[in-house]
C-alpha positions, 0 to 999 in steps of 0.5 A: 500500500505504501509504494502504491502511495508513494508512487502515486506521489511521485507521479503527480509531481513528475507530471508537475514538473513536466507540465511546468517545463511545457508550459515554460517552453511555450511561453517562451516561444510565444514571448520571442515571437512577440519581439520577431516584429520588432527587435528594438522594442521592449514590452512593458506588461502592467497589471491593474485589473481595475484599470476604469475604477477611477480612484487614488490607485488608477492616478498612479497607473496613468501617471507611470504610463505618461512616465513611461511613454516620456522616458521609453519611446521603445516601450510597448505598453500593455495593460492588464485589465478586467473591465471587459465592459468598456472599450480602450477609448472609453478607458482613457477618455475616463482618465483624461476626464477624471484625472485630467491626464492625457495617456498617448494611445499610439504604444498602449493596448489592453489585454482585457481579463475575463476570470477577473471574479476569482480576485473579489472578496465576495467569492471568499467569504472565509480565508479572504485573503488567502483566497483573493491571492490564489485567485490573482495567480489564476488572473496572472495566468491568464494575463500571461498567456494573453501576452508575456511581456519583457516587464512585468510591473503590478500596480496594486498590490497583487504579489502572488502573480510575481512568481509567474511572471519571473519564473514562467517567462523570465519577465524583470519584475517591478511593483508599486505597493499602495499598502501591505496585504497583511501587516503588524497592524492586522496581526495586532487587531486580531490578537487583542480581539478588536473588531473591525472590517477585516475581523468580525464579532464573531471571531474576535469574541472566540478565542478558539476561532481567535487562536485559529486566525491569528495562525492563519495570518501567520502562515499567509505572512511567510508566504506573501514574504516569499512572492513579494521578494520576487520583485526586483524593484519595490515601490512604497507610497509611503512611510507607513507602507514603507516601514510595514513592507520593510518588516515583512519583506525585508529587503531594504536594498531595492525598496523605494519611497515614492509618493503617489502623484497628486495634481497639486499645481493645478490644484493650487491656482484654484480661486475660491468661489462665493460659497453662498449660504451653504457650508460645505464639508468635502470627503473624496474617496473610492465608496469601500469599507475601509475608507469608513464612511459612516464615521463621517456620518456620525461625525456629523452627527455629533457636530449636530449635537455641538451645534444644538443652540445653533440651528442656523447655523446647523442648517447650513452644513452640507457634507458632500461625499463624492466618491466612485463606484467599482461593482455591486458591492460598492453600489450596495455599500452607498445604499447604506451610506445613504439609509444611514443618514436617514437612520440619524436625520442627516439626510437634509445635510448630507449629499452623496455624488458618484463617479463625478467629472473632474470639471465638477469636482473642481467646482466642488473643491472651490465651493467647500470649506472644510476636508474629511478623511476617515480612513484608518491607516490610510497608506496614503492618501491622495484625495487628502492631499488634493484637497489641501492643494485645493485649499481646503482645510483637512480632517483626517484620522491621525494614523497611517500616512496622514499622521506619518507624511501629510497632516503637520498639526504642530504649532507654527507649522499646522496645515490640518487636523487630526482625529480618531473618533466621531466625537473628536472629529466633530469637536474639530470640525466645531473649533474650524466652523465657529472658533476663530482658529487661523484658517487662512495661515492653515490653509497656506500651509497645506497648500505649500506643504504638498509641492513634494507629492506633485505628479513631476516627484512622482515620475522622477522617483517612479523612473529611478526606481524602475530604471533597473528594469530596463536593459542598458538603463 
């Protein structure tokens, strides 16, 4: 029985081994047939599969293909995308009208990815992570049978396809991390049994199921060490990204500090408009849990109750929550939003917009007074820094890359506000509107603070770092 078994054994993994080997060959083949057209150019593979979504991260990609396009006139751009249902066209045109970046369609082209649903969350709705990563290596396959390329950069986040591509096809690996998939952070919620998105009651109230999660993520954190190594170049948007990639991947050597670009010299030449009656609290933001709109919610909420003796005034804050939709969920997910304000009698102060023209977020940025960010560990946050570019004065969470990069709340150097929970968000929120703070030295602050996140940092760092990548760089 036991040579049986054994051989059974050893059979699956010669056939592993030999499957591997063919499928090796074929893509090799297939990738120098690629370059037979034209032996100057390089392919460059990019892999976003939420390239059409219209948030922080898809600035990032564009902002690197503009770089590209600039700096490698032999490049071939591909990118990676799951968003069947829109055309090239339509995805750059959303680009320019989003993001106000104009992306040269004569050396781009899209592979478009249909098993894109084996990296949503609702599919797993145990061992997410797990199971969202082991879905982007079926992605990643995918993607490298359509096209391997000679560069293989992914820009958010997907370190399990790394192997793939620098094993399979022997693609120079690059990856842009906008926030580790597992962090200390994490570990630590788990382990002190606090609730939270990614960690639900029932499992923090069991120590059984406690004990069993905290070994998981353990185990996932060894691997996601190993696939992120893969990388030859590492790109982190910033310190909070830094210091946790750092800790976990733990290779200082090709890991690089490169702030997400932000359209901050536009941005900085806007003129307020007459704001009216209205007083406008502006928050920008993809609708996702993590981005925890309804502490916004309640923020107002207990701004009501500061502002109890002043009904007037009350009843001309407006929070505005602009924000874009990806998929269903999301679409679900501002549904609440937006029972939730009926729920607490906000609903006559509060307005949600979705998937907005850049033209009319402008004119949004120039009528509001006041920023929110509620984010916890924020990795970034670039919607903060536009906000401040726009001269808004901003309130977001004091964690993450608010606290480490952006929001200087120290006397003589204050550009922002920091706040954790309702209450306190509120109580700034008070202090902004009716005490005499100094709002316009704030205000200059932010605006000359954020010069270090503009989109031409971005490129000359993004171009460093990826200069490795490329033959005879």
């Amino acid at each position: 029985m036991f040579i049986i078994l054994l051989w059974m054994v050893l059979s699956l993994v010669i056939l592993a081994v030999v499957s591997f080997i063919s499928l090796k060959h074929w893509l090799l083949s297939r990738k120098k047939k690629l370059h037979a057209t034209s032996e100057n150019s390089i392919n460059v593979g990019i892999f976003h599969p939420y390239c059409n979504a219209g948030g922080g991260g898809e600035r990032v990609l564009w902002c690197a293909v503009k770089a590209l396009q600039k700096r490698y006139s032999n490049a071939k751009i591909v990118i990676y995308t799951g968003d069947i249902d829109a055309s090239p066209n339509s995805i750059l045109e959303k680009a320019k009208n989003v993001f106000n970046i104009a992306i040269d369609n004569d050396n781009v082209r899209f592979v478009f990815l249909k098993q894109r649903h084996w990296i949503e969350a609702k599919k797993y709705p145990h061992f997410t992570l797990l199971g969202q990563s082991l879905g982007s290596m079926v992605l990643g396959l995918e993607a490298l049978l359509k096209f391997p390329p000679d560069i293989f950069i992914d820009t958010m986040g997907y370190a399990f396809t790394y192997p793939l591509f620098k094993y399979l096809v022997q693609s120079k690996v690059g990856a842009y991390v906008h926030y580790p998939v597992i962090s200390s952070d994490m570990l630590k919620r788990v382990q002190q049994r606090q609730m939270s998105h990614n960690n639900k009651k029932y499992v923090a109230r069991n120590p059984f199921l406690t004990w069993t999660k905290l070994t998981y993520y353990r185990l996932f954190s060894k691997m996601y060490k190993w696939v992120g190594r893969c990388a030859e170049t590492i790109m982190v948007n910033s310190s909070w990204t830094e210091n946790h990639i750092l800790q976990i991947w733990d290779v200082p050597f090709k890991t690089h500090r490169v702030y997400p670009p932000c359209e901050v010299s536009h941005l900085k030449k806007l003129e307020h408009l007459e704001k009216g009656e209205e007083f406008i609290i502006l928050s920008v933001g993809q609708f996702r849990p993590e981005k925890d709109h309804p502490l916004q919610l309640q923020a107002i909420y207990e701004l009501r109750t500061l502002l109890a003796q002043d009904e007037a005034l009350w009843n001309r804050i407006k929070l505005v929550i602009v924000g874009s939709c990806r998929n269903e969920e999301d679409y679900e997910r501002l549904k609440n939003m937006q029972d939730l304000s009926k729920h607490l009698s906000l609903e006559n102060n509060v307005q949600f917009k979705v998937n907005v023209p850049y033209d009319d977020l402008l004119k949004l940025y120039q009528t509001a007074h006041i920023g929110i960010h509620t984010m916890w560990n924020e990795h970034f946050g670039i919607g903060i820094v536009d906000c401040m570019a726009a001269g808004l004065i901003m309130v977001a969470h004091r964690s993450g890359g608010p606290l480490l990069d952006i929001v200087e709340t120290s006397e003589g150097s204050q550009n922002g506000f920091l706040a954790v929970d309702a209450v306190d968000y509120a109580e700034n929120l008070l202090n902004i509107i009716v005490n005499n703070v100094d709002t316009v030295g704030i205000r200059n602050a932010a605006r000359a603070s954020v010069e270090r996140f503009s989109e031409q940092e971005f490129e000359k760092n993004f171009l460093r770092a990826i200069s490795t990548l490329f033959p005879n760089a």
